[in-house]
N, C-alpha and C positions, 0 to 999 in steps of 0.2 A: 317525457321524463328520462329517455335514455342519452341526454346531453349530460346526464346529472354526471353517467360514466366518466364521459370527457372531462368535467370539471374536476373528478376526485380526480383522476389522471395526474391534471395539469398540479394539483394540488401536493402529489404524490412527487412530483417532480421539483418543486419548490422546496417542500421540504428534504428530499437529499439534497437539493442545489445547496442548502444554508448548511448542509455537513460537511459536501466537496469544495464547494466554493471556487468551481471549475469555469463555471458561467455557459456551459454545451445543454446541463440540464433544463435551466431556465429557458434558454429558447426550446426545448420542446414542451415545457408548461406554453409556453404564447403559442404554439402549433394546436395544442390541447384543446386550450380555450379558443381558439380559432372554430376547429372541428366542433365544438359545441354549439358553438353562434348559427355553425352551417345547418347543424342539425335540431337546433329550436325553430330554425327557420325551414324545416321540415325537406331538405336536402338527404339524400339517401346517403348509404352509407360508403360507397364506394366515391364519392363526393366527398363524406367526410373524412376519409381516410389520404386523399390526394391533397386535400384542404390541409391535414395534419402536415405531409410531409414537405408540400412547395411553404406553407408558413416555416417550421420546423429550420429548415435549409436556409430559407432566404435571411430569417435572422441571424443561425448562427454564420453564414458567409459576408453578414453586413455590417449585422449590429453587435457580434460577439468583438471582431479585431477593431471595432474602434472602440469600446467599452476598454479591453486590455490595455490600449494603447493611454486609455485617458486617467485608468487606475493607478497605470505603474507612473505616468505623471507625475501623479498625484503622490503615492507612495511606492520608494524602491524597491524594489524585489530583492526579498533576501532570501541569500543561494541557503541550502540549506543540504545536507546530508554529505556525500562524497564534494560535490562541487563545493562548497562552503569550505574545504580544506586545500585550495589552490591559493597558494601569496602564503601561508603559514610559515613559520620554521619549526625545524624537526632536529630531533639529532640520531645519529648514526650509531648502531646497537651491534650491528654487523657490517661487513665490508660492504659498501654498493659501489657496484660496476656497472657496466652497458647490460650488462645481462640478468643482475637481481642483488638483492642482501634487503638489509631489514634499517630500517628509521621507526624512533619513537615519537609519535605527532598524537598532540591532545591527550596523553596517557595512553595510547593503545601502539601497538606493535603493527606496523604496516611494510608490507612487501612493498619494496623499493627500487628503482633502477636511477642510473645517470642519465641526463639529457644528452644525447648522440654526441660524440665525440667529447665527452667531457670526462677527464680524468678519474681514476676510481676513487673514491672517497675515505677513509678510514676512519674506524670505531671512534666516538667521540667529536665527531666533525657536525659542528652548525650547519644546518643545510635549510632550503628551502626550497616548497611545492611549487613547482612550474607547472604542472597539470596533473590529472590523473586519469590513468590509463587502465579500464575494466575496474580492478582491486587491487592495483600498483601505484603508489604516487612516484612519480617522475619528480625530480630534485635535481639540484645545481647547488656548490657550497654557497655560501653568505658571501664570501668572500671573494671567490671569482662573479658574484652577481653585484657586487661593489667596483668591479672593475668593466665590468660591462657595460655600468651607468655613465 
């Protein structure tokens, strides 16, 4: 009966996997269930605790990156929080320079710098997110990104 452990385990792990939806959990559910098999089949515990971690490993080193690969396939990955605000346009609240000022992006107030040697920008200026750095969006105006192209 002490497989039963193993099973709630594996059990315990499925159900956060369907919260995280990380896919690292689930293979330690199948490491679980592994170590349970070992130990119905009356396998000691030091057995099933190796059992847990080479299962555990081998899938998520196996079967985790080809599962990701075949998801985002399937459906794109949408960026979401700070990266989701890269390709946006913003406008200019305070001066931005190489060194900082402020853009209005999405209705919030965000610390801002120029892209390396690109000219400072002034209040009122169309800009757009070329990346973001920490808690800073990097920007380039609209208009030198129209001459870029």
């Amino acid at each position: 009966m002490d497989w039963l452990w193993w099973v709630g385990a594996g059990l315990l792990f499925v159900l956060i996997e369907i919260i995280s939806l990380d896919l690292v959990l689930i293979m330690f559910a199948g490491g679980a269930f592994a170590a349970a098999g070992v130990n119905a089949a009356g396998g000691p515990l030091w057995l099933q605790i190796i059992t847990f971690a080479v299962v555990s490993a081998a899938l998520l080193f196996s079967l985790r990156p080809w599962l990701l690969r075949h998801l985002r396939h399937r459906m794109p990955l949408t960026e979401t929080g700070a990266a989701a605000q890269v390709g946006r346009s913003a406008v200019v609240v305070s001066r931005v320079t190489e060194m900082g000022g402020r853009v209005k992006l999405q209705g919030e107030i965000w610390s801002a710098r120029t892209v390396d040697g690109s000219p400072e920008l002034a209040t009122g200026t169309e800009v757009r997110v070329v990346r973001i750095d920490g808690a800073t969006a990097v920007v380039q105006s609209v208009a030198s990104d129209s001459h870029t192209v």
